[in-house]
C-alpha positions as CSV (number, residue, x, y, z in Angstrom):
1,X,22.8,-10.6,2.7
2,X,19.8,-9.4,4.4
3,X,17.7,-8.0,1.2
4,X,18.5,-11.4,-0.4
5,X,16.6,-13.4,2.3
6,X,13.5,-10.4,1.8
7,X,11.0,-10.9,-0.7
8,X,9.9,-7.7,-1.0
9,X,6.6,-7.4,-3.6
10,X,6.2,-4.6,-5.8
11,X,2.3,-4.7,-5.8
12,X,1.9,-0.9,-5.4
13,X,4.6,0.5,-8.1
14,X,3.0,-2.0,-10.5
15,X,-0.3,-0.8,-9.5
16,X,0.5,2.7,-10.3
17,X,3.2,2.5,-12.8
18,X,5.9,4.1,-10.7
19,X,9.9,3.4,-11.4
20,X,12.1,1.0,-9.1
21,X,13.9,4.2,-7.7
22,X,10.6,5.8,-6.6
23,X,10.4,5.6,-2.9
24,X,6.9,4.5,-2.1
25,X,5.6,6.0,1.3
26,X,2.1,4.1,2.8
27,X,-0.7,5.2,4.6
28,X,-2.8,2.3,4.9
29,X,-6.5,2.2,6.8
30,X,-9.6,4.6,7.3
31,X,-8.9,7.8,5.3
32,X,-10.4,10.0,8.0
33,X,-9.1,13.2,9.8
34,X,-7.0,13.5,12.9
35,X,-5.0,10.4,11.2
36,X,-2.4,13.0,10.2
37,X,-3.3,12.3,6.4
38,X,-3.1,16.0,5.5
39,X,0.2,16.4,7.4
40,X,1.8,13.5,5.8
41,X,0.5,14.8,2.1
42,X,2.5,18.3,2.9
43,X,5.6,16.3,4.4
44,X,6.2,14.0,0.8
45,X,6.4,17.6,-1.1
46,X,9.6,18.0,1.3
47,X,11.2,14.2,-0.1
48,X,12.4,14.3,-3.3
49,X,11.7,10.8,-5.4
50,X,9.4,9.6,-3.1
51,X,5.6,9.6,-3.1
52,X,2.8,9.0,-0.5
53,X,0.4,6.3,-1.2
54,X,-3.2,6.7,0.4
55,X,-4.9,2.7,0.8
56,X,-8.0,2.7,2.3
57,X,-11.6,3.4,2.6
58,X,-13.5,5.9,5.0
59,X,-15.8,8.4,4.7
60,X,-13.2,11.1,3.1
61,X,-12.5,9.6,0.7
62,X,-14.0,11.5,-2.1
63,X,-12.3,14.6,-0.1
64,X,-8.8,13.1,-0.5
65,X,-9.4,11.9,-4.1
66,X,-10.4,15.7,-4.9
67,X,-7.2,16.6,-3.4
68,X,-4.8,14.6,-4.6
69,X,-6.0,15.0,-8.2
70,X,-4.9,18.8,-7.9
71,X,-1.7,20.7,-7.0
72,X,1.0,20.3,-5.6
73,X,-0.3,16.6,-4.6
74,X,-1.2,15.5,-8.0
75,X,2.1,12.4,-8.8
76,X,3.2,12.6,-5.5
77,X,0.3,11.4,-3.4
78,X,-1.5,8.8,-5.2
79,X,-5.2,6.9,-3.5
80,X,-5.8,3.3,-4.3
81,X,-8.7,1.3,-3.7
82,X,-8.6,-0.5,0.0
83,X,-7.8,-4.2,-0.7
84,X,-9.4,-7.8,1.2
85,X,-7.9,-8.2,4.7
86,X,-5.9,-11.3,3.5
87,X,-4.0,-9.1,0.5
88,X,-3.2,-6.1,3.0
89,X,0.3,-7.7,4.3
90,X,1.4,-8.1,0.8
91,X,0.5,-4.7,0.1
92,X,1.8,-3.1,2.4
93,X,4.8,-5.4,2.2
94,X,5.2,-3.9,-1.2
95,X,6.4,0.0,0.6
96,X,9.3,1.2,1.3
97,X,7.9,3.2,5.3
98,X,4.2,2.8,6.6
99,X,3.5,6.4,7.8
100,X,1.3,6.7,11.1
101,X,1.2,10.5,12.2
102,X,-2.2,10.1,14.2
103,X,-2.9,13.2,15.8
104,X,-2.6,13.6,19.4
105,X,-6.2,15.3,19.6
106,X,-7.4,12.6,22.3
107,X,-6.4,10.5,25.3
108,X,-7.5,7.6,23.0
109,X,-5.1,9.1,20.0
110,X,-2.0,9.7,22.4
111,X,-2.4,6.1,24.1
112,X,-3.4,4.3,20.5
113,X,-1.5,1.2,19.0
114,X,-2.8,0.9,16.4
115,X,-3.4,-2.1,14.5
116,X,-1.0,-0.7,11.1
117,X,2.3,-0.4,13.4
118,X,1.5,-4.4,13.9
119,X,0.5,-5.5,10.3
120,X,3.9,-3.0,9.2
121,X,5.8,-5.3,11.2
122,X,4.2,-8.3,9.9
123,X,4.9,-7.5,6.4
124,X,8.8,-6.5,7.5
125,X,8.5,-2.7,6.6
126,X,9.7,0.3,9.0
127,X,7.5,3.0,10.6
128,X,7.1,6.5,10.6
129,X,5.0,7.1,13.8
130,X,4.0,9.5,15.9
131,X,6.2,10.2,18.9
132,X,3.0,9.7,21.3
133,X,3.0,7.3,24.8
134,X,1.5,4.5,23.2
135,X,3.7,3.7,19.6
136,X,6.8,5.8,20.6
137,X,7.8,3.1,23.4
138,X,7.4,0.1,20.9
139,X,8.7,1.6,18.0
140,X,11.9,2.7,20.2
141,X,12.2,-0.8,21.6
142,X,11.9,-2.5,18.5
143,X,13.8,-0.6,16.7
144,X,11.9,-0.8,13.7
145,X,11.8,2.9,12.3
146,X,11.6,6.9,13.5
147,X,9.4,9.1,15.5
148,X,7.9,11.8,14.5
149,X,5.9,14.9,15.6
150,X,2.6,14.1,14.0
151,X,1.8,18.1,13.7
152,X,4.6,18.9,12.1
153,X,4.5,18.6,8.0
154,X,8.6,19.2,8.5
155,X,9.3,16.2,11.2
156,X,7.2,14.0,9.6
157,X,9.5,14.2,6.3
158,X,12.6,14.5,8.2
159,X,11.4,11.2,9.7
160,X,11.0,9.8,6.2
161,X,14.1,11.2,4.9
162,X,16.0,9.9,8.0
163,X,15.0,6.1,7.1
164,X,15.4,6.4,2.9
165,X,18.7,8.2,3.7
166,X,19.7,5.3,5.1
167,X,22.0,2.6,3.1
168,X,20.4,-0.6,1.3
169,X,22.0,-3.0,3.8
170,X,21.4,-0.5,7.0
171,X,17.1,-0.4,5.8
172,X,17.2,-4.4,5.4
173,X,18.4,-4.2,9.2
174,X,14.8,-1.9,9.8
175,X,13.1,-4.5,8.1
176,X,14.5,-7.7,9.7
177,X,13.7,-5.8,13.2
178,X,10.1,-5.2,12.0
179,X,9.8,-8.6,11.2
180,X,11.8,-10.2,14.2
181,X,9.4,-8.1,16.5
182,X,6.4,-9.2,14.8
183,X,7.8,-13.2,15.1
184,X,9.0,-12.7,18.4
185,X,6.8,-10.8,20.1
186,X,3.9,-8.5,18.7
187,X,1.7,-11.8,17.5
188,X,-0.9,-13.4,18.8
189,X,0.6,-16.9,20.2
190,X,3.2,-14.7,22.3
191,X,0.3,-12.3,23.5
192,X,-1.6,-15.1,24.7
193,X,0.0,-16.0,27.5
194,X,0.0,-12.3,28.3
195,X,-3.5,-11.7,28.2
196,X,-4.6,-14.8,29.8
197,X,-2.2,-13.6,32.9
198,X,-3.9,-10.0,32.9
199,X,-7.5,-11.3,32.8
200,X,-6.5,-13.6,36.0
201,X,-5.0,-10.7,37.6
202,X,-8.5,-8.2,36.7
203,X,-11.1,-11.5,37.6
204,X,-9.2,-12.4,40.9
């Protein structure tokens, strides 16, 4: 009943052609290192019917393009053009997991929420993030997908594997958590009143 009340677009399989069955895996932002791109191209190898989507800009990108145009990425990790801010939801509505297996190279990396666990919530899709302080306590409380370990090509498709292994019905249930904690919660009329109460306690 769930995947009935879902619209779910299919703006990126159009885009590239791909068949209903094929699981489409999204990174989504600045294609730069320490994002765990290169980890999460090795992990798709490892998922059979499934490929990894690159959407973004950044200044690797002419690295990545070279990349994925070659073995063993080329048809399984596929780089599309990043898209206007007010499309992105749709887009990224339009994959099956958003993978986010940033590094933990930095204080700022291990503590980092970034803005792409937020927008995956918005557009209703489940998360394959890295099991660092500042995502792993929100994706575990929202239940809205799996942990990872960002360094690890292996996890990171185990991860992946654990959510497509999962029954239509049971993902639907991911999704309506992503989008319950993004309704509920993680936006920015609920935040307010948050903020506003942490500025008073910082200015007293």
């Amino acid at each position: 009943w769930l995947r009935e009340k879902l619209w779910i677009p299919a703006l990126i399989r159009e885009r590239l052609g791909l068949e209903s069955a094929t699981a489409v895996v999204l990174y989504q932002g600045n294609l730069m290192t320490e994002r765990g791109i290169e980890d999460s191209m090795d992990a798709i190898l490892q998922v059979p019917a499934a490929v990894l989507v690159l959407l973004g800009y950044g200044g690797s990108r002419e690295e990545y393009a070279a990349r994925v145009s070659q073995p063993p990425y080329r048809g399984r990790v596929h780089l599309i053009d990043a898209v206007p801010p007010g499309e992105l939801l749709n887009w990224t509505a339009s994959a099956d997991i958003l993978v986010m297996a940033i590094q933990p190279t930095t204080l700022n990396h291990r503590l980092t929420t970034p803005q792409k666990l937020f927008e995956a919530m918005a557009a209703g899709v489940p998360v394959v993030a890295s099991d660092l302080p500042g995502m792993a306590s929100i994706v575990t409380a929202t239940g809205c997908g799996r942990l990872c370990d960002p360094t690890s090509p292996s996890s990171i498709a185990a991860a992946i594997r654990a959510i497509l292994d999962l029954a239509p019905v049971e993902r639907d249930v991911l999704r309506a958590r992503a989008l319950a904690a993004a309704h509920e919660t993680y936006n920015w009329e609920a935040q307010l009143g948050v903020l506003r109460a942490l500025y008073g306690r910082v200015c007293r």
